[in-house]
C-alpha positions as CSV (number, residue, x, y, z in Angstrom):
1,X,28.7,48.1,96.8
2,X,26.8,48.3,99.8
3,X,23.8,47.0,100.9
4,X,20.4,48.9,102.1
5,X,19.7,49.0,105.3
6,X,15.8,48.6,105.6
7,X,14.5,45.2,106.7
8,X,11.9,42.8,106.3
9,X,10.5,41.8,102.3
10,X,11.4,45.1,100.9
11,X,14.7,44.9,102.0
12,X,17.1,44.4,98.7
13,X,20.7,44.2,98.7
14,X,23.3,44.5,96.1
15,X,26.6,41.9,96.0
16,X,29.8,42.5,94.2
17,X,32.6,41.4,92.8
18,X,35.9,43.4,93.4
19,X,36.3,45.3,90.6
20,X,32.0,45.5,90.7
21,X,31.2,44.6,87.7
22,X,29.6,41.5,88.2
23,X,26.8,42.5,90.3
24,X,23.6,40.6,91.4
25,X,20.9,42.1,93.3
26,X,18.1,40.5,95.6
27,X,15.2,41.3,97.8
28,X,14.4,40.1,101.2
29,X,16.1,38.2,103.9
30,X,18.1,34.9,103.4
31,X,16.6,31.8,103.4
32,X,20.0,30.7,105.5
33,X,23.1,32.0,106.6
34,X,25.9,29.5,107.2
35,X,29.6,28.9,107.5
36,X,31.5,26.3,105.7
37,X,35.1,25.1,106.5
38,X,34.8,22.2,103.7
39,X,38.4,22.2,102.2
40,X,36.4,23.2,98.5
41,X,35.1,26.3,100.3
42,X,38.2,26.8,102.0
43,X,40.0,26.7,98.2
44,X,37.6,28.9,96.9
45,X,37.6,32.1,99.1
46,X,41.3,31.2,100.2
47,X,40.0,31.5,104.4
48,X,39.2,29.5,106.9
49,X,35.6,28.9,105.6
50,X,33.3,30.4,103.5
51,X,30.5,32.7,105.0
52,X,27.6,32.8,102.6
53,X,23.7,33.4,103.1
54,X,21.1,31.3,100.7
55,X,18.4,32.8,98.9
56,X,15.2,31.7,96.4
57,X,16.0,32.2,93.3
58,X,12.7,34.0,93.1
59,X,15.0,36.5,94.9
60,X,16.8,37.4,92.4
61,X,16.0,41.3,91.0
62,X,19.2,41.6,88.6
63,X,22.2,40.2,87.6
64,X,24.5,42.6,86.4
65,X,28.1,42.3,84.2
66,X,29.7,39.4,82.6
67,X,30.6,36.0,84.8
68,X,32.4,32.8,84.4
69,X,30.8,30.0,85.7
70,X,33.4,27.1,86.9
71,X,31.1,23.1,87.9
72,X,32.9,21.3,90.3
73,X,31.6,18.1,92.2
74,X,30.9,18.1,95.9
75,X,31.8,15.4,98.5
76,X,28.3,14.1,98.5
77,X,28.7,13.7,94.6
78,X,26.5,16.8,93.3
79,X,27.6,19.4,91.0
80,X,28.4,22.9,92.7
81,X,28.3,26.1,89.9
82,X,30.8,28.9,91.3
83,X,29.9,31.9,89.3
84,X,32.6,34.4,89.6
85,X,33.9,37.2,87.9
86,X,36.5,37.0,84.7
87,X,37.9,40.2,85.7
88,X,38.5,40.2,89.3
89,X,37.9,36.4,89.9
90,X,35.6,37.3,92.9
91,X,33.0,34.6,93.4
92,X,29.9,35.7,94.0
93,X,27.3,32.7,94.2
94,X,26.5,29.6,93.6
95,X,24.3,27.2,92.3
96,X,24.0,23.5,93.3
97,X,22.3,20.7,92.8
98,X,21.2,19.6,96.4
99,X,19.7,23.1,96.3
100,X,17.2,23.6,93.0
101,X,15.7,26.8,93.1
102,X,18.3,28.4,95.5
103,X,21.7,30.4,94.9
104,X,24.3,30.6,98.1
105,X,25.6,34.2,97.5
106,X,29.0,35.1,99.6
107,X,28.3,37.6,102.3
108,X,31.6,39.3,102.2
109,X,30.1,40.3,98.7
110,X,27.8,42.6,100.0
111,X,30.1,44.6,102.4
112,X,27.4,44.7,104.8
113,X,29.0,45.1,108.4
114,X,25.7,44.4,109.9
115,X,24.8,41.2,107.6
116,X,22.9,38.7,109.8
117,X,25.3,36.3,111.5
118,X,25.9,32.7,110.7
119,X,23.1,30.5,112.3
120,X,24.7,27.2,111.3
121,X,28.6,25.7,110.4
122,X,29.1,22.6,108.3
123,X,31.8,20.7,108.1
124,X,33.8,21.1,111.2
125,X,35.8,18.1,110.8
126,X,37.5,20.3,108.0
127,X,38.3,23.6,110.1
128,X,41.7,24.8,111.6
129,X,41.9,24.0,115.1
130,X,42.0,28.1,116.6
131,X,38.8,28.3,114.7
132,X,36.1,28.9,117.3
133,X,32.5,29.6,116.7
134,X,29.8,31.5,119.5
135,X,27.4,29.7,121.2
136,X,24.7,30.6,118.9
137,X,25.9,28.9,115.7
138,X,24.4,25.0,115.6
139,X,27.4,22.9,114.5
140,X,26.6,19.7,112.2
């Protein structure tokens, strides 16, 4: 499903499963938009990192269809919620517990081509060695 492509507080986008019918739909910009090349993101989209954008939970307008929800631990110790769809399998957020009050939605989800870029990658340690990022995403 595609997103809107107003800007600013009114702005609300709609992200997707595959099959679409998990669906969750939120207003305004991201919080955060960030790569991660952790080998847990890595196993759960199947890349080279995930790409995913953070919002408030305030943000949240609808969420749409049945989910599965799958807790896993992180490497800091936290729990991580991957809420995904039993159909498809497509994750579309997550919750976690370093982050109360936030979900970290997966951009590819919104099949937005003009989705605001990454401003930050985590976890570089972790990423294949051809992977190169731009000059204008900070590196931790």
């Amino acid at each position: 499903m595609s997103s809107n492509n107003q800007h600013g507080p009114g702005l609300r986008r709609t992200a997707s499963c595959g099959c679409q019918r998990l669906r969750l739909t939120v207003s305004g910009e991201p919080r955060r938009v960030y790569l991660c090349a952790c080998s847990e993101c890595r196993r759960a989209t199947g890349s080279a990192f995930a790409y995913r954008a953070i919002f408030t939970e305030n943000a949240i307008i609808a969420i749409e269809g049945e989910s599965s929800v799958w807790r896993r631990g992180s490497d800091a110790g936290r729990w991580i919620e991957q809420v995904f769809c039993p159909g498809c399998g497509g994750l579309v957020f997550m919750r976690a517990e370093a982050m109360p009050g936030a979900i970290s939605i997966s951009v590819g989800s919104f099949t937005d081509p003009g989705f605001p870029p990454p401003a930050a990658s985590h976890n570089r340690s972790h990423r294949p060695d051809w992977y190169r990022l731009a000059d204008t995403v900070a590196e931790d």
